[in-house]
C-alpha positions in Angstrom: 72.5 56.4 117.7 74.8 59.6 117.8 78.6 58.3 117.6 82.0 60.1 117.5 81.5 60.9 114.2 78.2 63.2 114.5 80.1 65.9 116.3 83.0 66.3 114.2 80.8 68.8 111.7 79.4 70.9 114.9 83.0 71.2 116.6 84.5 71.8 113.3 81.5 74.9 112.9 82.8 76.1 116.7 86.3 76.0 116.2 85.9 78.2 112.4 83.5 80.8 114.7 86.4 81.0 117.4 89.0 81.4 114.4 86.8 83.9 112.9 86.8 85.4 116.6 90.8 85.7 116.8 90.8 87.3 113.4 88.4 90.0 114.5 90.4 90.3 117.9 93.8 90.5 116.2 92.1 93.6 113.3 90.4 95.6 116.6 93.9 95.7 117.6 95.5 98.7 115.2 94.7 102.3 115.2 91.9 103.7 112.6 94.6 106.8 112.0 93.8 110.3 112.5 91.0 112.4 113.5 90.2 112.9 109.4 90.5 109.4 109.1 89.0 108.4 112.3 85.6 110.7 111.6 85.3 109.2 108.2 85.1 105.6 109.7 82.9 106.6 112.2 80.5 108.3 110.0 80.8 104.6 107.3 80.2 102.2 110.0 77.0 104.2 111.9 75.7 104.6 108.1 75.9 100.6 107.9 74.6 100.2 111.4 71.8 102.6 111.0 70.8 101.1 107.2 70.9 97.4 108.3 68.3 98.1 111.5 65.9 99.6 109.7 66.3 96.9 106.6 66.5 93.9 109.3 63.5 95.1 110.8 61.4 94.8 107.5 62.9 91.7 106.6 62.0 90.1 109.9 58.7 91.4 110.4 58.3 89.7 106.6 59.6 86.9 108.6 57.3 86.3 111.0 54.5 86.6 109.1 55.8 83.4 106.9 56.7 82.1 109.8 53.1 81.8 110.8 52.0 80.7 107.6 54.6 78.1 107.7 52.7 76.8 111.1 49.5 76.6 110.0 50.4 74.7 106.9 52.9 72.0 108.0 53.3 72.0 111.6 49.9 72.5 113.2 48.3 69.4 111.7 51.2 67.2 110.6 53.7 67.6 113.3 51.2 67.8 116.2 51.4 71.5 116.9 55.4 71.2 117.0 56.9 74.1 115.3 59.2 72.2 113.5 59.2 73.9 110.0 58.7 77.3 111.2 60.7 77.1 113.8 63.2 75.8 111.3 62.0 79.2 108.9 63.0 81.6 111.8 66.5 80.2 112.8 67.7 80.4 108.6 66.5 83.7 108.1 67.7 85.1 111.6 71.3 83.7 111.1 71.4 84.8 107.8 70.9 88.0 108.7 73.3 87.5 111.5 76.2 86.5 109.3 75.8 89.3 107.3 75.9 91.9 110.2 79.0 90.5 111.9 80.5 90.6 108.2 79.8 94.3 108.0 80.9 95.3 111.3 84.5 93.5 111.1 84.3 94.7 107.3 83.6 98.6 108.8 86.6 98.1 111.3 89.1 96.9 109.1 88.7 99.6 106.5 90.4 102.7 108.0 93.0 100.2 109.9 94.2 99.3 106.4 94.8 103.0 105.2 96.5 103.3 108.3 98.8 100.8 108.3 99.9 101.5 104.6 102.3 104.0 106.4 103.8 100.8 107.6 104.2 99.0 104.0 102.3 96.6 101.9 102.2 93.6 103.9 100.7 94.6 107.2 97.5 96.1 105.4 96.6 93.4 103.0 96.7 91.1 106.1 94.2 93.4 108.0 91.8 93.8 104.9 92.1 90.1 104.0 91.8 88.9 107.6 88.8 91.1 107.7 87.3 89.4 104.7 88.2 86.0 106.3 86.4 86.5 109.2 82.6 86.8 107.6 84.1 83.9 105.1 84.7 81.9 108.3 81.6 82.9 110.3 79.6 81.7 107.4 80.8 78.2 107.1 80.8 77.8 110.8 77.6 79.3 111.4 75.5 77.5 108.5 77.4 74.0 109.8 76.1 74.8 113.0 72.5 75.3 111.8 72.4 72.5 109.5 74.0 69.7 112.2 72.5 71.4 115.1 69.0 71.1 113.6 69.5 67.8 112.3 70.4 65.7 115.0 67.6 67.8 117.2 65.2 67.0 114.7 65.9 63.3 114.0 69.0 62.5 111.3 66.0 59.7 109.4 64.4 62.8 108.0 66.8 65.8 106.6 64.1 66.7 104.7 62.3 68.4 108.4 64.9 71.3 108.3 64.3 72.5 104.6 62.4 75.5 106.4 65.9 76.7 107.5 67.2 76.7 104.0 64.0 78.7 103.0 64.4 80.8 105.6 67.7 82.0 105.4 66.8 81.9 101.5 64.2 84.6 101.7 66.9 87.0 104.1 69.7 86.7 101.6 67.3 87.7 99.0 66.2 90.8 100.8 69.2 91.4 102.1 71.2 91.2 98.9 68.4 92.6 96.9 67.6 96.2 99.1 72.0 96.1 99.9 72.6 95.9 96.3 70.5 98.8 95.2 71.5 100.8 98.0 75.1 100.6 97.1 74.6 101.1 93.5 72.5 104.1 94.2 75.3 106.0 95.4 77.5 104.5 93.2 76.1 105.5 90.1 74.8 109.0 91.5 78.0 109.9 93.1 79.8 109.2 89.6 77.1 111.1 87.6 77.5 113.9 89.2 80.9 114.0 90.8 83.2 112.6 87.8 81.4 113.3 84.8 79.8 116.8 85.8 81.6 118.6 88.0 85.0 116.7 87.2 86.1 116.1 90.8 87.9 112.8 91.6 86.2 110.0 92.9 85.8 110.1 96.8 86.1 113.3 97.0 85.1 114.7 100.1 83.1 117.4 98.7 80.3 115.1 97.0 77.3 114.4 99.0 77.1 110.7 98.5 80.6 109.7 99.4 79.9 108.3 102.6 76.4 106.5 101.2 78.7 105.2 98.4 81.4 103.5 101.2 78.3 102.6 103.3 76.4 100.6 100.2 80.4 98.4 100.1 79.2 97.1 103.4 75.7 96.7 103.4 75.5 95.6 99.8 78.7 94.1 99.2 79.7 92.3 102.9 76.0 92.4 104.8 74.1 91.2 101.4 76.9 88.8 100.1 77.1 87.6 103.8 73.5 86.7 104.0 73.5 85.7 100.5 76.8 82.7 101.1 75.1 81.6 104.3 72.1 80.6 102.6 74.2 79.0 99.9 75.9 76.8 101.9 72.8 75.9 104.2 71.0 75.1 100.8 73.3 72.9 99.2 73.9 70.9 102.4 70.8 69.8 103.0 69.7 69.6 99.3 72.9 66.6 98.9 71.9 65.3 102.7 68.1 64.7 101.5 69.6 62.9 98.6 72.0 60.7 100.7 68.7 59.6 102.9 67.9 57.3 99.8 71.6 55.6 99.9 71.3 55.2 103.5 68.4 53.2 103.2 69.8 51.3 100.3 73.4 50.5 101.8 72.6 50.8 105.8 75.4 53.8 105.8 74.4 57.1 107.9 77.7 58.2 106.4 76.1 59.0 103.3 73.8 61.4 104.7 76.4 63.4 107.0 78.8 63.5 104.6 77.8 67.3 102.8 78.6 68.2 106.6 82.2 66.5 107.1 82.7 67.8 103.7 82.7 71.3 104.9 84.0 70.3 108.5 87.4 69.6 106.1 87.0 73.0 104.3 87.3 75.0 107.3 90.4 73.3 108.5 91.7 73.4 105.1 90.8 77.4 105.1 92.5 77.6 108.1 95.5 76.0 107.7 96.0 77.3 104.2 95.7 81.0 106.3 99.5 81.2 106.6 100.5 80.8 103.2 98.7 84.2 102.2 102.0 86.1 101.9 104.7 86.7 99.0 108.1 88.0 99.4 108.6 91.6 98.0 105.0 91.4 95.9 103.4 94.4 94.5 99.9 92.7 93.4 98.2 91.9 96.1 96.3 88.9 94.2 100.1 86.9 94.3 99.9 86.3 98.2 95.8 85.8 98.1 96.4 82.8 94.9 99.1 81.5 97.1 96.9 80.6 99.7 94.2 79.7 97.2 96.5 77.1 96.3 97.8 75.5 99.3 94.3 75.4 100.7 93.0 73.5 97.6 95.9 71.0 98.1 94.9 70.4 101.9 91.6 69.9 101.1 92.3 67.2 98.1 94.2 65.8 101.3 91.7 66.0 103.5 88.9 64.6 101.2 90.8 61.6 100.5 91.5 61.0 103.9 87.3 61.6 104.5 86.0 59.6 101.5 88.2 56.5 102.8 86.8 56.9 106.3 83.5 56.9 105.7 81.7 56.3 102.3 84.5 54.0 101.4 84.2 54.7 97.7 87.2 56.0 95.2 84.9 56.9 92.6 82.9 59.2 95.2 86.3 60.6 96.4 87.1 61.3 92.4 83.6 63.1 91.8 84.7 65.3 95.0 87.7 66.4 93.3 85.5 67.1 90.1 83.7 69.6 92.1 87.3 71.6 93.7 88.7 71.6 90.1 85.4 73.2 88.8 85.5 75.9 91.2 89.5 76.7 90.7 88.3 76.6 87.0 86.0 79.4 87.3 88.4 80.9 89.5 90.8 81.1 87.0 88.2 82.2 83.9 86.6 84.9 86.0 90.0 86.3 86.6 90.9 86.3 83.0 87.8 88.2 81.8 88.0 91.1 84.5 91.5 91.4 85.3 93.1 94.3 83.4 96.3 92.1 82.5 94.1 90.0 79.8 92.2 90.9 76.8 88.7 91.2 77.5 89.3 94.4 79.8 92.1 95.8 77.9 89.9 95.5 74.8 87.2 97.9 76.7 89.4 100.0 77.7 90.8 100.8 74.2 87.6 101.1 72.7 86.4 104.0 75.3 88.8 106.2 73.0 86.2 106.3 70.5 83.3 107.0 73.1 80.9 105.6 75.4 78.6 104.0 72.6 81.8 101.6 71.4 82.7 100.9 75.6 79.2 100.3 76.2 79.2 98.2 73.0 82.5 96.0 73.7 81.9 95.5 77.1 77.8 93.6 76.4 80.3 91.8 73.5 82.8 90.8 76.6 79.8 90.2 79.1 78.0 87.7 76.7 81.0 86.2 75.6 81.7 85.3 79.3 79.1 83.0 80.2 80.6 80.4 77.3 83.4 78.6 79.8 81.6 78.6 83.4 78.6 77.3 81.7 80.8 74.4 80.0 82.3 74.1 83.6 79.2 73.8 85.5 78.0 70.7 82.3 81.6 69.0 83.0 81.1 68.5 86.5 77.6 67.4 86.8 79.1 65.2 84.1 82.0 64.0 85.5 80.0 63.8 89.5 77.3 61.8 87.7 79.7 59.7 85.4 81.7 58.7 88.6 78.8 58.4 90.8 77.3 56.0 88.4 80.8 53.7 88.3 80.2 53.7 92.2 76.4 52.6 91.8 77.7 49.7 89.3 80.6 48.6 91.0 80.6 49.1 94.7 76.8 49.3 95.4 73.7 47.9 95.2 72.0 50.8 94.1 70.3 51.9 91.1 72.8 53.8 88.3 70.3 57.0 88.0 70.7 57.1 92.2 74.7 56.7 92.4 75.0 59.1 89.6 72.9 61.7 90.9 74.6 61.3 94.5 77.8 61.8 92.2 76.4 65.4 91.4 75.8 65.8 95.1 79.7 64.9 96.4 81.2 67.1 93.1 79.3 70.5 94.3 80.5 69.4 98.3 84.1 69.4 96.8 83.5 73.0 95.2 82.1 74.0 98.0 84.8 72.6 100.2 87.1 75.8 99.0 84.2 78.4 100.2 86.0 79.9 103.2 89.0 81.3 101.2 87.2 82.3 98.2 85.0 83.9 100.8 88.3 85.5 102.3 88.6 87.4 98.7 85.4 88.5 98.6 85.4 89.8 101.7 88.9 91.9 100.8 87.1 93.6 98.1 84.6 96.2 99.7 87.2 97.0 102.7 90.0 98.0 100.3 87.2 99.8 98.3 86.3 101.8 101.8 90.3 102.3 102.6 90.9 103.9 99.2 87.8 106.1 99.9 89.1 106.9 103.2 92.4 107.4 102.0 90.9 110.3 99.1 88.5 111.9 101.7 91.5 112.3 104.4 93.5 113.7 102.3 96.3 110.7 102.9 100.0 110.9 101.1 99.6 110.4 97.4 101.7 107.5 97.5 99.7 105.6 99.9 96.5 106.7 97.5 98.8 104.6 94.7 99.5 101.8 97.0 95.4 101.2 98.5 94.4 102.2 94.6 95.9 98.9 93.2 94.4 96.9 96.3 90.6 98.1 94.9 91.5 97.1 91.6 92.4 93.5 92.9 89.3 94.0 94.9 87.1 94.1 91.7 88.6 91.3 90.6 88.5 89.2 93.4 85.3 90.4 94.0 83.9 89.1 90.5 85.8 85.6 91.4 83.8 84.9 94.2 80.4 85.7 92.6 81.0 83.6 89.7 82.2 80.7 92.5 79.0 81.1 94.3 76.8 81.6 90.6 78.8 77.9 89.9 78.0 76.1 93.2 74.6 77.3 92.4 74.1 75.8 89.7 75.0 72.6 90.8 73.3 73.5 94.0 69.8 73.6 92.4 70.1 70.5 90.9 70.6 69.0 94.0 67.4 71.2 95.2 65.3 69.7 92.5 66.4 66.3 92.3 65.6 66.3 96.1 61.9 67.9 94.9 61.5 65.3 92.4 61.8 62.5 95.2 59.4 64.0 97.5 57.1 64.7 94.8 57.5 61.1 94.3 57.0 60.2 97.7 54.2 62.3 98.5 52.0 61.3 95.7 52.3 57.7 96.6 51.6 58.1 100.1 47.7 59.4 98.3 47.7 56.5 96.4 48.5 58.4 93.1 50.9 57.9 90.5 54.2 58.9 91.5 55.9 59.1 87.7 58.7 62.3 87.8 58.7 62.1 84.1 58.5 65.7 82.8 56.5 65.4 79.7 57.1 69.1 77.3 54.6 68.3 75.1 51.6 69.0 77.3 50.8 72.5 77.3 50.8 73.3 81.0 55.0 71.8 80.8 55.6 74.2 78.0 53.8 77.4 79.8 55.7 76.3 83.0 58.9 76.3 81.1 58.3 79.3 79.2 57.4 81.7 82.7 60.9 80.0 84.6 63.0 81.6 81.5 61.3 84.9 81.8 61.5 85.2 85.4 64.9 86.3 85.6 64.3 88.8 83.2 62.0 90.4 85.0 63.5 90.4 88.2 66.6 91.6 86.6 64.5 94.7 84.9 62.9 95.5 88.4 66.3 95.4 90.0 68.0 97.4 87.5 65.5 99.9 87.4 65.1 99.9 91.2 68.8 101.3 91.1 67.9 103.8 88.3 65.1 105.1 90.4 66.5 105.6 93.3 70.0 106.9 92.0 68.0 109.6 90.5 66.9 110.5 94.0 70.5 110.8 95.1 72.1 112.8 92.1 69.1 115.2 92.8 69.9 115.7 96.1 74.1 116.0 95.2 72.6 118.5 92.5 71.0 120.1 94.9 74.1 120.3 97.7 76.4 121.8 95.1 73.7 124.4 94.0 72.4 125.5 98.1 75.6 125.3 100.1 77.8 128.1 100.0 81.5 127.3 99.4 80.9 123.5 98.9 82.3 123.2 95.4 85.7 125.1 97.0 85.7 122.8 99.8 85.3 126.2 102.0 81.8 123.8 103.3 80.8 120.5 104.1 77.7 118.2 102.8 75.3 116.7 104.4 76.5 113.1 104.2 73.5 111.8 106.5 70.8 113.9 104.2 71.9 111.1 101.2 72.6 108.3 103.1 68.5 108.7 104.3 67.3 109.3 100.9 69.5 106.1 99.5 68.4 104.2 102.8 64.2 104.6 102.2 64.1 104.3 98.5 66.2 101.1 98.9 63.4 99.3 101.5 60.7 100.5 99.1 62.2 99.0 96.1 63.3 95.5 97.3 59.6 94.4 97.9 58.4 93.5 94.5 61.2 92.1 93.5 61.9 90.2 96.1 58.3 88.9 96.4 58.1 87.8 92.9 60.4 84.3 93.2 59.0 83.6 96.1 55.1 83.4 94.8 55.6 82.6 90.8 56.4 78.8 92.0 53.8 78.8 94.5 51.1 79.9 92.2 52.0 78.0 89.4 52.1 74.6 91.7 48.8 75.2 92.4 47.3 75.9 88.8 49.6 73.9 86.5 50.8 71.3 88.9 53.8 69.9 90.3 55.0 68.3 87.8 54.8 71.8 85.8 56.8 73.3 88.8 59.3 71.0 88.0 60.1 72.1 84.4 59.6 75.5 86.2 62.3 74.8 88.2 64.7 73.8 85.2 63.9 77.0 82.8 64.8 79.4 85.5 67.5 77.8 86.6 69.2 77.5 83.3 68.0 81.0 82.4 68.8 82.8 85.3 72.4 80.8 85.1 73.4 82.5 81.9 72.1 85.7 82.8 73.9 86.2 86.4 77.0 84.9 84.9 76.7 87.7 82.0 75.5 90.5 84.6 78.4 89.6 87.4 81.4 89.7 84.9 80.9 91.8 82.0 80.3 94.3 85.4 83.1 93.8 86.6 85.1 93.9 83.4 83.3 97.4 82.7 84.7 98.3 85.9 88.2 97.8 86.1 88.3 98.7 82.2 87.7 101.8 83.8 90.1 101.4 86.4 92.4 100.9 83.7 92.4 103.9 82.0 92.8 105.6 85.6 96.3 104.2 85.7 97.3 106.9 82.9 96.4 104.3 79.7 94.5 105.4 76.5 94.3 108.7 77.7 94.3 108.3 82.0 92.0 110.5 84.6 90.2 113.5 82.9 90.6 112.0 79.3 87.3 111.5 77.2 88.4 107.9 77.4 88.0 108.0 80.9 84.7 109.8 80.8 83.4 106.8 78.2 85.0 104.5 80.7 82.7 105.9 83.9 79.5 105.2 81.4 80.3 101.9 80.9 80.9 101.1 84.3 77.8 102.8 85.4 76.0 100.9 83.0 77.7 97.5 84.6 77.3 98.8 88.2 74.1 97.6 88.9 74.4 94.5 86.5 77.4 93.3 88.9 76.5 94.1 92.5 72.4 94.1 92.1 70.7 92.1 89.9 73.8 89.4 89.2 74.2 88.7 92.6 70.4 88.5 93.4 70.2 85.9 90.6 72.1 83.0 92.3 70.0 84.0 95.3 66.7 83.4 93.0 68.0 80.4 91.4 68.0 78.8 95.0 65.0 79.9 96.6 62.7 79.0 93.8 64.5 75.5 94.8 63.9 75.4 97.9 60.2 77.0 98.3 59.4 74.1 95.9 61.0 71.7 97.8 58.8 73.3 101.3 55.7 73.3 99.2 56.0 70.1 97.5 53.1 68.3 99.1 50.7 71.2 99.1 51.2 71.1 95.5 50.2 67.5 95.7 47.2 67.8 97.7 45.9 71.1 96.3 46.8 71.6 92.5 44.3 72.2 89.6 46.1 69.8 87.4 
């Protein structure tokens, strides 16, 4: 039976969509400036628009045909002809795709109203470009809530494990999505610098280079419409990965509590998010990351509040409500070490900075030092709160249930990544600031704006990058504990399905057979191969574009004296069909590895599969995400007149290096979380055709 209870998490999803509403209202609301201004934001939001339909339209087609597949394998014989997997598929990759267009288009109407209102002071536009951020953060959580509750209580709440098609399906958008977004935007990134900043010497965002307005567009397709698609599948993922693991308590203990709680645990992080809204301000501040930490800070403390209050409601268990609070003080951990190793106040990026003095061969070579060194802290995060999740999940198992210690500790794991995921809507906020301060600078330098409002919007894109960076290594650390969840819930129905054939349903991994040790050698190299087709997707097509800038400079009369004007749309095409051509292979390469080695080395091999990539592709995104972002505000750094400032050789080593971390940070990095969980969760889908059909 369906009590009170069951529709707190699907109110709580309505009311952060109406919030997110308000917000978008209340931005819609100021002017976009003047007719330079105004044409500028015109010309970056139908770019956006124009990229997304023709991406969405390959992505869904893609769709459908899985879709299909999906049918004929589990719904046409199993479920009776009921399209419950499939139909399951289509609503996670169509709302995926959904969050991340209504991200883009709020994103794309805040970023002009922020240059704007810098006539008005600093306050007013750190409100529109934050609120703007907030509003995909918030349509995220409320959306995914919706999906996962409304799904589960249509399709039974006995069996979470019928849904797992929405979490593969809004697995395979985000990919796409994140995967053609991300080489779009560092395609014009990296071609507009070539050829802009390092040979013709004009500033960045100037009006006169041909891929300035392909450059702003990639900020919102890759940076708001990917990282949108990307966070809704996160969170869809990671709920129903801890709900499937809550099923076996439920049955144990004769609590339902156990497997809603992932969804009341983000029902209290959107009230949290919202309440902590207000305290995003400062008195007088002049970095914008002050007001932004404040309400970091005083949404964290709600949400301890709210946990507590939660945890004694319903699963009745203070060791449950301690391994929650594991999880928030993991993610304000990372919070606080990603910031330290790409904000230009701290070492790491000061130390890259200096060394561009002595050329781009000692920036390129401090800032892989920097990049490597990074992954030491978040890693020992991420091993101290499956720790301490499974350490206090286990004191639960002994000492308040009658449940096995390996099953407590495990659900441990599962209520410390709900607690760092409990924070996602303000982090989410941040994220979103990012790309629109990084379009209202751009605005700004192509409308020719005051020079003291280029000074004010500049040192919002700086804290951009860095808040930026903070969320992806806040997403890369949910989902890490996130695929645990994913294959701790494949281990079980591996189990399950292999007894229901009568077969031995052991889960033990064993590395010494050979088939284990080829499974777990092809999961560590599958990052690095999707990273290499990602990065030199970018390469590729960035090619294309400095080409065609090249070619601009060289054809049209009176461009270089700004006597002409490019053709913006000319790059913005050529960025727009490399990008679709690139993202297939890489994006179809995590999705059939597990497949094909389920059904040639076995499940059991998938498993150890499972772990090596995982682990592999951990490190990796976690070097990739901040040793690019520490490239890039090194760079940023010397643009503020240090070691040298604009036009110095410094700053010209400085460009390399961050060209070199461009598409580490905002292509493959970001793609590599998304990898980490789809692998998950097509293993998860496939489980039992693995069982039925495998060699082994």
């Amino acid at each position: 039976m369906v009590g009170p209870i069951d529709f707190i998490a699907p109110i709580t999803g309505i009311i952060a969509l109406a919030f997110a509403g308000y917000l978008a209202l209340w931005i819609n609301k100021f002017e976009t400036g003047n007719e330079r201004m105004t044409q500028i934001y015109e010309a970056i939001r139908e770019g956006s628009r124009a990229y997304l339909r023709r991406q969405y339209k390959t992505i869904l087609i893609l769709s459908g045909i899985l879709a299909v597949l999906l049918y004929v394998l589990f719904d046409f014989g199993p479920h009776q002809g009921a399209p419950l997997v499939s139909f399951a598929f289509i609503i996670g990759a169509t709302f995926s795709l959904l969050a991340g267009y209504i991200g883009m288009d709020v994103a794309t109407r805040a970023n002009a109203r922020t240059t704007y209102a810098s006539l008005r002071g600093i306050e007013l536009p750190l409100k529109i470009a934050y609120y703007g951020g907030l509003v995909m953060g918030l349509f995220n959580v409320g959306l995914s809530l919706l999906a996962v509750s409304g799904l589960f209580y249509l399709y039974g709440a006995e069996k979470p494990e019928l849904i797992i098609g929405l979490a593969f399906g809004a697995s395979l958008a985000a990919l796409f999505a994140q995967l053609g977004g991300g080489i779009f935007t560092k395609a014009a990134d990296v071609g507009a610098d070539i050829v802009g900043k390092i040979e013709v010497g004009i500033p960045e965002d100037d009006p006169r280079n041909p891929a300035v307005i392909a450059d702003n567009v990639g900020d919102n397709v890759g940076d708001v419409a990917g990282r949108g698609a990307d966070l809704f599948e996160s969170m869809t993922a990671e709920n129903i990965g801890a709900m499937i693991i809550g099923v076996a308590l439920f049955a144990a203990l004769g609590n339902p509590a156990f497997v809603i709680f992932p969804l009341l645990a983000r029902a209290v992080g959107i009230i949290g998010t919202i309440l902590g809204v207000p305290f995003v301000r400062s008195k007088n501040f002049t970095d914008p990351m002050v007001p932004m930490r404040n309400g970091m800070i005083a949404t964290t403390l709600i949400i301890v509040v709210g946990l507590f209050i939660l945890v004694s409601s319903t699963i009745l268990s203070i060791n449950l409500y301690f391994a929650s609070l594991v999880g928030v003080a993991a993610s304000v951990a990372i919070f606080l070490i990603t910031q330290y190793y790409t904000s230009y106040t701290h070492r790491p990026v000061k130390e890259i900075a200096s060394s561009s003095t002595s050329g781009p061969g000692l920036n390129i070579i401090t800032g892989f030092s920097v990049a490597l060194e990074s992954t030491a802290l978040p890693v020992l995060v991420i091993v101290l709160a499956l720790g301490g999740g499974y350490y206090f999940g286990t004191l639960f198992a002994a000492g308040e249930a009658a449940v096995s210690v390996q099953l407590g500790g495990i659900y441990g794991t599962a209520v410390a990544t709900m607690g760092m995921l409990a924070v996602a809507g303000m982090i989410l906020g941040m994220d979103g600031f990012g790309p629109i301060v990084d379009n209202a600078a751009g605005i700004a330098q192509m409308s020719g704006a005051d020079p003291a409002i280029r000074k004010q919007i500049d040192s919002f894109d700086a804290a951009g990058n860095t808040t930026k960076a903070l969320t992806k290594g806040y997403a890369l650390g949910s989902a890490g504990l996130a695929a645990l969840l994913l294959f701790q819930a494949y281990l079980s129905d591996y189990s399950t399905q292999a007894s229901l054939l009568g077969r031995s349903g052991s889960i033990v991994v064993d590395i010494v057979q050979p088939q284990i040790l080829a499974a777990l050698f092809i999961g560590g190299l599958l990052p690095y191969i999707f990273s290499a087709l990602t990065i030199r997707a970018v390469g590729r097509t960035a090619l294309k574009v400095v080409e065609e800038v090249r070619r601009q400079f060289r054809e049209i009369p009176g461009l270089m004296e700004g006597k002409a004007a490019p053709d913006y749309s000319k790059t913005v095409d050529i960025i727009t069909l490399a990008a679709q051509r690139e993202m297939i292979l890489p994006g179809l390469l995590p999705i059939l590895v597990p497949i094909i080695i389920g059904l040639t080395l076995g499940p059991l091999a998938v498993g150890a599969f499972l772990i090596s990539a995982t682990v592999s592709g951990t490190l990796l995104a976690f070097m990739m995400n901040t040793g690019g972002a520490a490239w890039d505000n090194a760079k940023k750094l010397v643009e503020t007149g240090q070691f040298g400032g604009k036009g110095s050789d410094a700053h010209k080593a400085a460009i390399v290096g961050d060209t070199v971390g461009d598409p580490f940070k905002d292509t493959a990095g970001p793609a590599l979380h998304v990898l980490v969980k789809l692998i998950n969760t097509i293993a998860l889908t496939f489980v039992s055709i693995f069982v039925l059909f495998a060699f082994i």
